[in-house]
C-alpha positions in Angstrom: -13.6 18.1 -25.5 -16.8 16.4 -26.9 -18.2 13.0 -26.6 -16.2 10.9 -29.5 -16.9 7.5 -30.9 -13.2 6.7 -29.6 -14.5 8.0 -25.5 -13.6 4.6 -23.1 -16.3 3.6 -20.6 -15.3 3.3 -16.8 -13.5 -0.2 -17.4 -11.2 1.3 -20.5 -10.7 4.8 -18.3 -9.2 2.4 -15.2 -7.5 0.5 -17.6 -5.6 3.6 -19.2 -5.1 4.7 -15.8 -3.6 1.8 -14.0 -0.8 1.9 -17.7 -0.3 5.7 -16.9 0.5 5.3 -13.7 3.2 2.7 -14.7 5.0 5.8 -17.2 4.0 8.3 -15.4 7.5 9.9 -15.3 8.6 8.1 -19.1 7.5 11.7 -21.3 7.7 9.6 -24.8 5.2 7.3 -23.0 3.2 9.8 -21.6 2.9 12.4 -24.0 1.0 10.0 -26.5 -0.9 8.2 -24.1 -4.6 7.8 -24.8 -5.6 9.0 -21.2 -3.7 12.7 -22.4 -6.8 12.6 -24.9 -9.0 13.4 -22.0 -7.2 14.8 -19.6 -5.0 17.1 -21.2 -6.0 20.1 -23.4 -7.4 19.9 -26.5 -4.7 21.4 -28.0 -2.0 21.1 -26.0 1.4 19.9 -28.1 3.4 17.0 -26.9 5.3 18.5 -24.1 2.2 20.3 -22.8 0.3 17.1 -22.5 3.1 14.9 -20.9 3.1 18.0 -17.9 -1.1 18.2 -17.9 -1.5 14.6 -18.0 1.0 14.1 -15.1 -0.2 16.9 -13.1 -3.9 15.9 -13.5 -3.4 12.7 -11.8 -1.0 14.0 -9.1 -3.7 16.3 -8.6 -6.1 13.6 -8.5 -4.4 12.0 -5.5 -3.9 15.2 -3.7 -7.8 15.6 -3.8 -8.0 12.4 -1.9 -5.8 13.4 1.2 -8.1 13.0 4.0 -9.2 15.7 6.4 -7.1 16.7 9.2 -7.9 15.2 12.7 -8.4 11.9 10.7 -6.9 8.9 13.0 -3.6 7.9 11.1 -4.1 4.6 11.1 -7.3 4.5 9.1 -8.5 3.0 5.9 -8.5 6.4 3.9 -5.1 7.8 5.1 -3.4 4.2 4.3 -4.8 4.0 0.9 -3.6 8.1 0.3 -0.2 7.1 1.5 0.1 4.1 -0.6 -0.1 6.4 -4.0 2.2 9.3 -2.5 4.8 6.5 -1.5 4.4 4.9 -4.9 3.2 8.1 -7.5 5.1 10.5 -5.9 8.0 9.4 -3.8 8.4 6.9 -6.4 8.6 3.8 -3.7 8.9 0.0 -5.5 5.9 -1.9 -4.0 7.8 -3.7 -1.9 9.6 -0.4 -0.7 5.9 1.0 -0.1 5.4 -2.6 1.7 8.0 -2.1 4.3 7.3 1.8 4.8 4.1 1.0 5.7 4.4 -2.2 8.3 1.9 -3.9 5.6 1.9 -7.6 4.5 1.8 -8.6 1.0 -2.3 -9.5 0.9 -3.0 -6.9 2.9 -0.8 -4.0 0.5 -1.7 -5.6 -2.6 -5.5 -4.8 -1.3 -5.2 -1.5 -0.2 -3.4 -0.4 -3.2 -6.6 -1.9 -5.5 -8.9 0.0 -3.2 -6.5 3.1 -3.7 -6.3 2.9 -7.3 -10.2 2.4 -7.5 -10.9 5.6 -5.5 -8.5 7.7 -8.2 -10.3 6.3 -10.8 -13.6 7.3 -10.2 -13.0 10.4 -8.9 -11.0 11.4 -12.3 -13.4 9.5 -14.3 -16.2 11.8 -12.2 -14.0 15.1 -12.9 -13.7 13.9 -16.6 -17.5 13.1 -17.3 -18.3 16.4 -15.5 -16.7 18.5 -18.0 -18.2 16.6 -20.9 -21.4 19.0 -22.5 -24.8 17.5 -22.0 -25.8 15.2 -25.1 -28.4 16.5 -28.0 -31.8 15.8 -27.8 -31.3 13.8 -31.5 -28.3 11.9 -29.2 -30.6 11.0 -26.5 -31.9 8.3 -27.9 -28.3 6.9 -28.5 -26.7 7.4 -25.1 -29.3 5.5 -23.1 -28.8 2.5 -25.5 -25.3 3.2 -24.9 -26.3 3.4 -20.8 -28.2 0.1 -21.2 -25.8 -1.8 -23.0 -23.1 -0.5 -20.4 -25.8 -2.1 -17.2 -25.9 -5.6 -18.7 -22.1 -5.5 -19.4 -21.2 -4.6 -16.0 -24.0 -7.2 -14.7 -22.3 -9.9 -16.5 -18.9 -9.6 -15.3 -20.7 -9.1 -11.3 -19.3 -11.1 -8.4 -21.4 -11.1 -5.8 -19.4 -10.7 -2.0 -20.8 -9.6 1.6 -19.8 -5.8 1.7 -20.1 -3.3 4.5 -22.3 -0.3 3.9 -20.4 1.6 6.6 -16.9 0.9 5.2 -18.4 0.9 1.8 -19.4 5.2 2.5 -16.6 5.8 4.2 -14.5 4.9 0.6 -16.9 6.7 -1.2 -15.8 9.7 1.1 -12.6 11.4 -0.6 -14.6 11.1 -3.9 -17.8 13.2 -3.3 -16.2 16.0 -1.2 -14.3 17.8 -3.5 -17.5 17.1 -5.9 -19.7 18.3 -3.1 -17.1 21.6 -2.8 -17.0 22.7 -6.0 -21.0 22.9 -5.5 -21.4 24.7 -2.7 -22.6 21.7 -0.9 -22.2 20.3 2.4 -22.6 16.7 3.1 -23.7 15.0 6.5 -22.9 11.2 7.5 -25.6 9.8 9.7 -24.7 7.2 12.2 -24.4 3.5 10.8 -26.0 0.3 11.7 -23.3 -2.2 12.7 -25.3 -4.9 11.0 -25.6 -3.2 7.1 -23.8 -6.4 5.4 -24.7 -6.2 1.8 -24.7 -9.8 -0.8 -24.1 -7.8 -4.0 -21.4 -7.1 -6.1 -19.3 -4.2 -4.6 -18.9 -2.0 -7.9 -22.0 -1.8 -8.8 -23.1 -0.5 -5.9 -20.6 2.2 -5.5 -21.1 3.2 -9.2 -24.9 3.2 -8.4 -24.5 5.3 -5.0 -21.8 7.9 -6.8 -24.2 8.2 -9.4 -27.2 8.9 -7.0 -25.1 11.4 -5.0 -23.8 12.8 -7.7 -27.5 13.8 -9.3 -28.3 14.6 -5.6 -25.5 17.6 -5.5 -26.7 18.8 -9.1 -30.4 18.8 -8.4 -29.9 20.5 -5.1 -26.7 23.1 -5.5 -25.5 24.7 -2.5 -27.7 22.1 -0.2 -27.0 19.9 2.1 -26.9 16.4 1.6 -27.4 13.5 4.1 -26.3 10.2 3.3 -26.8 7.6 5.7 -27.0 3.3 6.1 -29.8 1.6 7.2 -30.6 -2.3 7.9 -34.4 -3.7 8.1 -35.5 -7.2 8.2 -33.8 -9.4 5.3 -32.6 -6.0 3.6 -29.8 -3.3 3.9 -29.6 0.3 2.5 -28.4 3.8 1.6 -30.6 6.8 2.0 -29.2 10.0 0.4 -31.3 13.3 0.9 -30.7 16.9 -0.8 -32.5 19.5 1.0 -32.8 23.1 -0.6 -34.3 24.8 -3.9 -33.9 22.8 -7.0 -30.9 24.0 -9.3 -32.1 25.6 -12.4 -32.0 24.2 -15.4 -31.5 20.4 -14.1 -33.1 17.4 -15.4 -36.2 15.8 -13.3 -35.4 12.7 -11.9 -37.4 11.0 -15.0 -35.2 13.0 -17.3 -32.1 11.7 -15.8 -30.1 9.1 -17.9 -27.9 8.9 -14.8 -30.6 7.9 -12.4 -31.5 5.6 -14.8 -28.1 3.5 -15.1 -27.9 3.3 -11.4 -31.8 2.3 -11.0 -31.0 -1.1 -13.7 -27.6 -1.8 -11.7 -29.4 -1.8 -8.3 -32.3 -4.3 -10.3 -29.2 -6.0 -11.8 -28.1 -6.8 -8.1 -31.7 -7.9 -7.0 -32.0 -4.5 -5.3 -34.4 -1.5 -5.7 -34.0 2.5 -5.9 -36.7 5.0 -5.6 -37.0 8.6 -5.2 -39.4 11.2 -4.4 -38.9 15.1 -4.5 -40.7 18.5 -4.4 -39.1 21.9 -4.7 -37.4 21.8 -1.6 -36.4 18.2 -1.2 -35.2 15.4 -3.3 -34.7 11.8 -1.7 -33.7 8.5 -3.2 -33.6 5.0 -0.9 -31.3 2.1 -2.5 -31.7 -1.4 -1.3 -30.0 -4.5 -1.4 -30.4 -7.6 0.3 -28.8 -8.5 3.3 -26.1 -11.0 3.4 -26.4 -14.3 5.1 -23.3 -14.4 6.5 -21.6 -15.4 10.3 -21.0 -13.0 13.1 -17.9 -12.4 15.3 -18.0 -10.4 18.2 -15.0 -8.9 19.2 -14.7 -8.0 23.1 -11.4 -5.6 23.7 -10.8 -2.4 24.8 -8.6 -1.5 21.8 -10.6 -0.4 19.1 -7.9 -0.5 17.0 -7.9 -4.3 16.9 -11.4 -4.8 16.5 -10.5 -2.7 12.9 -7.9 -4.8 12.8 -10.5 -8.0 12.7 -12.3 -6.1 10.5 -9.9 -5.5 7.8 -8.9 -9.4 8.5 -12.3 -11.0 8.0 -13.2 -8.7 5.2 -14.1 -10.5 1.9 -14.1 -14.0 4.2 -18.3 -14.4 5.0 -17.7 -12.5 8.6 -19.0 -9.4 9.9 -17.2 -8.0 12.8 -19.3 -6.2 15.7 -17.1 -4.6 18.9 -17.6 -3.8 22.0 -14.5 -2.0 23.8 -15.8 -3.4 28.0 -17.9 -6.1 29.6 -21.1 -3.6 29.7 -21.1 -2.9 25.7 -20.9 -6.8 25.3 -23.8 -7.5 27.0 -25.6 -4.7 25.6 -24.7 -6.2 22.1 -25.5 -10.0 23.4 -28.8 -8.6 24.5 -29.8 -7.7 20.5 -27.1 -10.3 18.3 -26.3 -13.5 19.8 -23.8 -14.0 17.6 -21.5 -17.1 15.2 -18.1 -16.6 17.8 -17.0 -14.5 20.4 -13.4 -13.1 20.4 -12.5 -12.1 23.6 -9.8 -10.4 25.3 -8.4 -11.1 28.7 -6.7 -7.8 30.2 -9.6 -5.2 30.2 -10.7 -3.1 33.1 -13.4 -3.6 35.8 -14.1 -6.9 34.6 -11.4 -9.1 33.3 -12.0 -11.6 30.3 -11.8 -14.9 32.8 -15.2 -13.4 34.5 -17.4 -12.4 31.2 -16.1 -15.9 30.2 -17.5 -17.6 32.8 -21.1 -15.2 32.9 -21.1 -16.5 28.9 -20.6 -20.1 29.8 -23.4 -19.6 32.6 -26.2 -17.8 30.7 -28.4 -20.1 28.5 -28.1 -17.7 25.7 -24.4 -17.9 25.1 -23.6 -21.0 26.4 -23.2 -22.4 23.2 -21.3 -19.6 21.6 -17.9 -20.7 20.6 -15.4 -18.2 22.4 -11.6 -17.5 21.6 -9.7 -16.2 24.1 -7.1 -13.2 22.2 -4.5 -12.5 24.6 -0.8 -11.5 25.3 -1.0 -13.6 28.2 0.2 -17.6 27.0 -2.7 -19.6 29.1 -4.3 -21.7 26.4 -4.7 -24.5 29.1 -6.6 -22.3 31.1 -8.8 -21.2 28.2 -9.2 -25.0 27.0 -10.2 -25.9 30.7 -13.1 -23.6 30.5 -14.2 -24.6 27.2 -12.9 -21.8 25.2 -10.0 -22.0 22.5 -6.7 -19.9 22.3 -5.4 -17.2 20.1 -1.8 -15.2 20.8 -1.2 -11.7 20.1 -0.2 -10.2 18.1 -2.9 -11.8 15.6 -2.1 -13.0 11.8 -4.8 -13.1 9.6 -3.9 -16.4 8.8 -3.9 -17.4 12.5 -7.3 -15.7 12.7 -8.7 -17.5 9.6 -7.2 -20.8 10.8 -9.1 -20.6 14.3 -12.4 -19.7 13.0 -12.3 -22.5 10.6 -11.7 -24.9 13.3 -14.9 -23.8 15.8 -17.9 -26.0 15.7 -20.3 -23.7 13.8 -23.6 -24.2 12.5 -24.0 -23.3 8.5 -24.3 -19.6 7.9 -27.6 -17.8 8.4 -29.3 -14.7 8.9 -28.1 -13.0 12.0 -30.3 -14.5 14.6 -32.2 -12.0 17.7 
């Protein structure tokens, strides 16, 4: 199908998506639908494109079924099972709600994050297929990419965003890009402090767009992709080694590089790349939030994700440590905003590293909450520490934290 005067941006594309997936089984509905433009065949007649357009996007959330060996309870499997409980078993949101133990905040912001993911990674498959513009439409399309970069800008809303969680979304979406190349992709290890201050579409639009160009300029490669955090900035470094594809634009030619370097200048960021025949890199840099830190001592990792996911979007990051040794290891670099600690842990209880924090000139000053199954809240006020039951409500959690004697946000102090 070529490029028409009547083709949607990204916005329009979601749009038309999120209205699909409301008819999705209503044929009369579906069959004219402006998304069955793009996603059916050119040609197909009426039936035909009610069946393509339906199976495309079932297709679409098939594609996003995480690996096996994935822990069930993470991000990327909850967000898959939202749209098979809703898509495909055909589950009411509330239905979906109680199937999945989920509050209504918390569902409600999974199912965005969900429907985001689909979108771009059919908006991806869609612009893939589209055939590369004219040299006389050159001229045009980055006017059009230009115009598209200050619209985007306008509508921005700056939040504190995790690079870590922010790659591990971005996951289901370049794989089955990255297969169909003959890629590989490798995730390096992530800095628990990359907290981000820019706005969070922008900058997976501008890091899809760089991996994206990565795979194409280096087909068959491999291609590292890994966080980074520095003094007063954050980043994303994304590396394609092997021969350069043939017939693929330079990085100067590339309108797509292009559109991601004015977002990452709309956010107050920077991008730059370098290659040679056997290596292309590209370094994207935001800066770094100024935001509070909680860390979270338990030996349940599951509930320090489970802080995580609470605080998120709130002006906290979230740093664990699962025993008494990793605390101190992480009070020795970060002394950070709050402690939340656990009582019932092994070798050293919660009452002891209470007491070492209380004594240590470093931490004596750190507001701690005590998170516990055990009700002793007179025990934890005695020692100058306030109280939290489990199980934990994010609006308990909220309401606690608001409530400690902190000092105004700042950088993350050493």
């Amino acid at each position: 199908m070529s490029p028409s005067a009547e083709d949607p941006d990204y916005a329009t594309f979601e749009q038309w998506l999120h209205d699909a997936l409301g008819q999705l089984y209503d044929p009369p509905a579906i069959q004219n639908h402006p998304l069955a433009r793009l996603l059916a065949e050119p040609n197909a007649n009426a039936m035909q494109r009610d069946q393509q357009l339906r199976r495309s996007i079932l297709q679409g959330i098939e594609r996003l079924r995480p690996e096996p060996g994935l822990a069930a309870q993470s991000p990327r499997w909850r967000s898959h099972q939202i749209l098979e409980l809703r898509y495909i078993a055909g589950l009411s949101p509330a239905e979906a709600m109680q199937e999945l133990a989920l509050s209504r905040s918390t569902y409600f912001r999974e199912q965005a994050r969900a429907l985001e993911q689909l979108a771009v990674l059919l908006w991806q498959e869609w612009q893939q297929r589209q055939p590369q513009p004219a040299p006389a439409a050159q001229e045009s399309r980055e006017a059009l990419a230009r115009a598209e970069v200050e619209r985007l800008s306008a509508h921005a809303t700056w939040e504190d965003t995790d690079l870590a969680q922010l790659i591990e979304s971005l996951r289901p979406i370049v794989a089955p890009l990255a297969q169909a190349k003959g890629a590989t992709l490798a995730y390096g290890p992530a800095p628990q402090a990359a907290l981000a201050h820019a706005d969070r579409v922008l900058m997976r639009q501008a890091i899809l767009g760089t991996i994206t160009y990565a795979l194409d300029v280096r087909q068959g490669g491999q291609v590292s992709i890994a966080s980074f955090a520095g003094p007063g900035q954050v980043g994303i470094r994304i590396a394609a080694a092997g021969s350069r594809a043939e017939g693929r634009p330079q990085p100067h030619q590339s309108l797509g590089l292009d559109v991601c370097k004015g977002l990452m200048a709309a956010m107050g960021g920077s991008m730059e790349w370098q290659g040679d025949e056997q290596r292309w890199s590209a370094q994207l840099t935001w800066p770094e939030a100024a935001t509070r830190s909680l860390l979270v001592i338990d030996d349940n990792e599951e509930f320090i994700d489970l802080f995580r996911r609470y605080l998120s979007g709130h002006g906290w990051r979230v740093i664990g440590a699962t025993d008494a040794e990793a605390a101190r290891q992480q009070l020795a670099e970060h002394v950070p905003s709050a402690i939340a600690l656990d009582i019932m842990m092994p070798r050293e209880d919660g009452w002891e590293l209470l007491m070492a924090l209380r004594a240590s000139p470093r931490t004596q000053a750190v507001p701690v909450i005590i998170c516990s199954v055990l009700n002793e809240p007179q025990l934890a006020g005695a020692l100058g520490a306030a109280y939290l039951p489990k199980p934990i409500s994010q609006m308990a959690l909220l309401r606690a934290l608001a409530q400690l004697a902190l000092p105004a946000p700042s950088q993350a102090r050493s």
